[in-house]
C-alpha positions as CSV (number, residue, x, y, z in Angstrom):
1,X,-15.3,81.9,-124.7
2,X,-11.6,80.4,-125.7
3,X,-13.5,78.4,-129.0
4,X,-14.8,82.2,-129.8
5,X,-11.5,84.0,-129.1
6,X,-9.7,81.7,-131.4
7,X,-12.4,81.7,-133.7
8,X,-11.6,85.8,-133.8
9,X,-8.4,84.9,-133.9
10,X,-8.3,83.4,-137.4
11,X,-9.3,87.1,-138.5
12,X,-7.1,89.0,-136.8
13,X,-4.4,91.5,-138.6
14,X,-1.1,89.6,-138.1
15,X,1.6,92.0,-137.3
16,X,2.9,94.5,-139.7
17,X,6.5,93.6,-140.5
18,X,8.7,96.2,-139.4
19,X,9.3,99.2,-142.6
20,X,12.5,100.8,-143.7
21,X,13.0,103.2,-147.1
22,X,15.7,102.1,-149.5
23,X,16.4,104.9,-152.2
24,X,17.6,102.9,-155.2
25,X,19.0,103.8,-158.7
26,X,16.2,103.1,-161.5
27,X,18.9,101.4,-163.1
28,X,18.8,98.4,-160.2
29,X,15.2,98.3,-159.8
30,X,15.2,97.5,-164.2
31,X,17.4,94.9,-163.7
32,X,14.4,92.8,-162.2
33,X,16.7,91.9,-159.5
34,X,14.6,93.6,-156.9
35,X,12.1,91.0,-157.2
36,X,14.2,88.3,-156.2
37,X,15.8,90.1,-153.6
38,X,13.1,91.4,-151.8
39,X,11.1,88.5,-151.4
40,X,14.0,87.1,-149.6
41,X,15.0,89.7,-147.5
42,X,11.3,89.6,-145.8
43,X,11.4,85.9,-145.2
44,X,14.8,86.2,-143.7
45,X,14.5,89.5,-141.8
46,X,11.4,90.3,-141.1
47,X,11.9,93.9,-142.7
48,X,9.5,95.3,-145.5
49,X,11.8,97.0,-147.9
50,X,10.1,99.7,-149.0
51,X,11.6,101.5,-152.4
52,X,12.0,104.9,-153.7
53,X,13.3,104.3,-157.1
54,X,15.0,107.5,-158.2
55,X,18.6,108.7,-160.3
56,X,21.6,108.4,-157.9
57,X,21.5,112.3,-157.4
58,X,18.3,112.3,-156.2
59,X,19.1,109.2,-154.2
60,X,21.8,111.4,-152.1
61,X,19.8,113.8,-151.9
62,X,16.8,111.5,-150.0
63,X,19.8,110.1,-147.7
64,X,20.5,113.8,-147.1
65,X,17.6,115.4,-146.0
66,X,16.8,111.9,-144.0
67,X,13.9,111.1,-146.1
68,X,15.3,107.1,-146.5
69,X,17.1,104.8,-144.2
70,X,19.4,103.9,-146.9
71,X,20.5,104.1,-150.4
72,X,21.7,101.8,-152.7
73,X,23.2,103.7,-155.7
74,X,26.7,103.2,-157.8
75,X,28.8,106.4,-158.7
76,X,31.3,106.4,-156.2
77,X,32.5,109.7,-156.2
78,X,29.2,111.1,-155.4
79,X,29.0,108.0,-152.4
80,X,32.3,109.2,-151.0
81,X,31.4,112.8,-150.7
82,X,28.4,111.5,-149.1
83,X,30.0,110.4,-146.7
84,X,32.4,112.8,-145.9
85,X,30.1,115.2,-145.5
86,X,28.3,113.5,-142.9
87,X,25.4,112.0,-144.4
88,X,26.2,108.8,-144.4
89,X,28.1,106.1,-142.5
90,X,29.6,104.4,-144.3
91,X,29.9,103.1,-148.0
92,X,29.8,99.5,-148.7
93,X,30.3,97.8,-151.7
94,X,27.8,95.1,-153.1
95,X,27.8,94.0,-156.3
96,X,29.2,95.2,-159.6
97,X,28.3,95.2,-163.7
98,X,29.5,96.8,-166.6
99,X,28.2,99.7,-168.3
100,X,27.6,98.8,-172.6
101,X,27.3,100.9,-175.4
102,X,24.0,100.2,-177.5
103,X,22.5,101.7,-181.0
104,X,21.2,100.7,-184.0
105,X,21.9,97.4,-185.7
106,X,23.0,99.3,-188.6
107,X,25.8,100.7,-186.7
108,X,26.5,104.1,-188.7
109,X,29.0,105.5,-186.6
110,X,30.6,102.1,-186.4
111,X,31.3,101.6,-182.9
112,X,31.4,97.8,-183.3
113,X,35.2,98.2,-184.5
114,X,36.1,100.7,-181.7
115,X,38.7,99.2,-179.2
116,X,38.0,101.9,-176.6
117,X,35.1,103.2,-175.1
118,X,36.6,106.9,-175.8
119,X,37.3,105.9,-179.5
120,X,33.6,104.8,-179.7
121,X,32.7,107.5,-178.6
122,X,34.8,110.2,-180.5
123,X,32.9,107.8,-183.3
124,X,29.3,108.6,-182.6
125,X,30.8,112.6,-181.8
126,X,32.3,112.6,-184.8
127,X,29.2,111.2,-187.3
128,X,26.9,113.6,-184.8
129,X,24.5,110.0,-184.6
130,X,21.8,110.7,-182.4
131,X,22.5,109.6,-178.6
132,X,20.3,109.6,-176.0
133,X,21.6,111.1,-172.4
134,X,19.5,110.3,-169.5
135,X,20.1,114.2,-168.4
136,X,18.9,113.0,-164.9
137,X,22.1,113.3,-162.9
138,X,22.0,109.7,-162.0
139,X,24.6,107.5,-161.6
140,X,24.6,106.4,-165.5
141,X,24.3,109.9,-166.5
142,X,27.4,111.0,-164.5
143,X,28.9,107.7,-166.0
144,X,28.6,109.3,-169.5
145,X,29.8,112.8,-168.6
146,X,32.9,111.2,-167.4
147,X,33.2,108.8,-170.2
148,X,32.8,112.3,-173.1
149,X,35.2,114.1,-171.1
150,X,38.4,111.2,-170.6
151,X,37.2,110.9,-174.4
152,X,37.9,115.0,-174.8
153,X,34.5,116.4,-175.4
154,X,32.4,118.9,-173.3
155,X,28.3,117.3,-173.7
156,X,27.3,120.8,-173.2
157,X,29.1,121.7,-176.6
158,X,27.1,119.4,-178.4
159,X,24.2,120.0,-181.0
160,X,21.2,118.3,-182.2
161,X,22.2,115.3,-182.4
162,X,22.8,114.7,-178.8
163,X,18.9,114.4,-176.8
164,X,18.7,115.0,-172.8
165,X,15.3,113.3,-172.0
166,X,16.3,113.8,-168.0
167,X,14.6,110.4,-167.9
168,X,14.7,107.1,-166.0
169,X,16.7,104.0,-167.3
170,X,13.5,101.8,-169.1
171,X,12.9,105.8,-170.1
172,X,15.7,106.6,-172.1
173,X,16.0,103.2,-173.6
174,X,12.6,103.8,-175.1
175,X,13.3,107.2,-176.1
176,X,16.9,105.4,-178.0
177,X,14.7,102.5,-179.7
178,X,12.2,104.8,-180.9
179,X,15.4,107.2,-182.7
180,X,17.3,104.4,-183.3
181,X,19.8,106.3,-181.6
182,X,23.0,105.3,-179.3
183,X,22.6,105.3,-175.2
184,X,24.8,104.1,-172.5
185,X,23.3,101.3,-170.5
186,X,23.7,99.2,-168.0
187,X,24.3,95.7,-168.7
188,X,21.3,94.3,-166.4
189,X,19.0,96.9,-167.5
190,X,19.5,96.4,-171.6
191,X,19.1,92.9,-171.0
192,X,15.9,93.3,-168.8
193,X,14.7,96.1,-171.6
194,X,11.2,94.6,-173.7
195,X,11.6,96.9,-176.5
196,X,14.5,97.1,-178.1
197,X,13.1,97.4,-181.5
198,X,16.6,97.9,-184.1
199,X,18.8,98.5,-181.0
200,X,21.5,96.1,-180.6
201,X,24.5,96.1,-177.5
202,X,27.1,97.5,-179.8
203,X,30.1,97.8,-177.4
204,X,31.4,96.6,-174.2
205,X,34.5,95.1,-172.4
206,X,36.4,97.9,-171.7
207,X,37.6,98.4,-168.2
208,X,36.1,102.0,-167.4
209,X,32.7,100.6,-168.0
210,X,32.8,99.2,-164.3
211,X,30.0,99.7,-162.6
212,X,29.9,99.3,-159.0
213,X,26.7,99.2,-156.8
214,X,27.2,100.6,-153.1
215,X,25.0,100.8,-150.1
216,X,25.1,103.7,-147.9
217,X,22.9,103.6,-144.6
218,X,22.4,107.1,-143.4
219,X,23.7,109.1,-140.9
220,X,21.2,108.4,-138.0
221,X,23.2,111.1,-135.8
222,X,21.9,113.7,-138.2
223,X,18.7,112.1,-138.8
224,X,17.2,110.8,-135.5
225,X,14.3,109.3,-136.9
226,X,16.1,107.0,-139.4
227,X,15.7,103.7,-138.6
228,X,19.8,102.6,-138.5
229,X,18.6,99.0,-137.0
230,X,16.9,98.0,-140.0
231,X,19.7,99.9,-142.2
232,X,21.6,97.5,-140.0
233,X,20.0,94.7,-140.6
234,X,20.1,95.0,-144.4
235,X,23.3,95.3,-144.8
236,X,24.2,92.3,-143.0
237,X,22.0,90.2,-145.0
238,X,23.0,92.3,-148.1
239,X,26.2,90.8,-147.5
240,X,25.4,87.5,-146.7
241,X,25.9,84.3,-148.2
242,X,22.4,84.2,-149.4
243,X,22.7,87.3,-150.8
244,X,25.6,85.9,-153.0
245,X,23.6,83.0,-154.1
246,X,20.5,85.5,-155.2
247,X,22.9,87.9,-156.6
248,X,25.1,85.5,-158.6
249,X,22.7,83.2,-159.8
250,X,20.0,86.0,-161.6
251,X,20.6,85.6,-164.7
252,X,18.6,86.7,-168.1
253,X,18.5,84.7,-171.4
254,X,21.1,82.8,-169.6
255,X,23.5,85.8,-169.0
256,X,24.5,86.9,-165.6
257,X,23.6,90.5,-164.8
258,X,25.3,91.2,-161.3
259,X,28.8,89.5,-159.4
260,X,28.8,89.6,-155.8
261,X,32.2,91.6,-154.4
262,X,31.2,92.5,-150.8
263,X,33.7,91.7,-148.4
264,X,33.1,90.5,-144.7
């Protein structure tokens, strides 16, 4: 009877590691960092991330109604209202990239020379080159709203030229390679990007292109069902030293795409 139990035994459903929903930006889940990450967490936690990849508006809006445990998004204005209203906990930073200007090797509106990300883009306004938005509200596509307005220009104003696909990151870069058109990117997802066709990163290094990834468990108080224990246990191992070493060491064609900032 015990030799046929264990021999049952080999068959037997070992048990389900324990589930939570992460809503992350479709810029992240490009990156290819998720792959890495992922694997790890499960071997050290015991928790099966599972993820909703979505814009960071439609992130909130998951960690709002309580459809996720937590998000993982990066436009911080949007985080901090978040939270004030109740939604979420807390905000806690991760990791940070930079935002780049890309478009077409042949560089019409000559954004190359720019020294400023608002003078490159007055540049493409200016030659009215075609320029991809994402039109998604995510947390690029608020990016680029911000970065036309400190540059003096309403997006809504603009003609032709300027193409809303209300898409995702991979998306929108498609959409660009295909009109050899400009887009703003981020860093992790352009390198990542398989098709770049006559696309080239154009512009970058300017301070305002900061991009800064968050994690926001939400509020379990409003949502009873959310699982804040595994939202708990992510975090920590979000901010771990492991998690440094993953996040620090991806790299792509030999460039790094994320820096580890959290703090203790």
């Amino acid at each position: 009877m015990i030799r046929l139990l264990a021999f049952l035994g080999l068959f037997a459903t070992p048990l389900a590691a324990e589930q939570m929903k992460l809503a992350v930006t479709t810029s992240f889940h490009n990156s290819g960092l998720s792959e890495v990450l992922l694997p790890a967490i499960k071997e050290d936690t015991g928790l099966d991330v599972q993820l909703l990849v979505v814009g960071t508006g439609q992130a909130l809006r998951l960690g709002e109604a309580g459809d996720v445990d937590a998000i993982l998004v990066h436009s911080k204005a949007a985080e901090e209202a978040f939270v004030a209203d109740g939604f979420g906990t807390h905000r806690r930073e991760i990791m940070y990239n930079d935002f780049v200007l890309i478009g077409p090797e042949a560089d019409a509106a000559g954004i190359q020379t720019a020294e400023t990300a608002a003078q490159a883009l007055t540049q493409i306004a200016e030659a009215e080159a075609s320029f991809v938005s994402r039109g998604d509200d995510s947390g690029t596509h608020k990016k680029e709203i911000a970065l036309w307005v400190d540059a003096g220009f309403d997006a809504e104003s603009f003609g032709g030229w300027y193409k809303q696909v209300g898409a995702g990151m991979g998306a929108s870069l498609n959409t660009a390679s295909g009109l050899s058109a400009y887009i703003l990117s981020d860093r992790a997802s352009w390198l990542n990007f398989g098709n770049k066709g006559d696309l080239a990163l154009l512009f970058s290094g300017d301070a305002v292109l900061f991009n800064q990834y968050a994690y926001l468990p939400v509020n379990f108080r409003r949502h009873d069902h959310v699982n804040a224990k595994a939202a708990e246990a992510l975090e920590n191992w979000l901010t771990s030293d492991k998690a440094e070493t993953l996040i620090n060491a991806y790299t792509i064609d030999g460039q790094g795409l994320f820096v580890f900032n959290a703090t203790p």
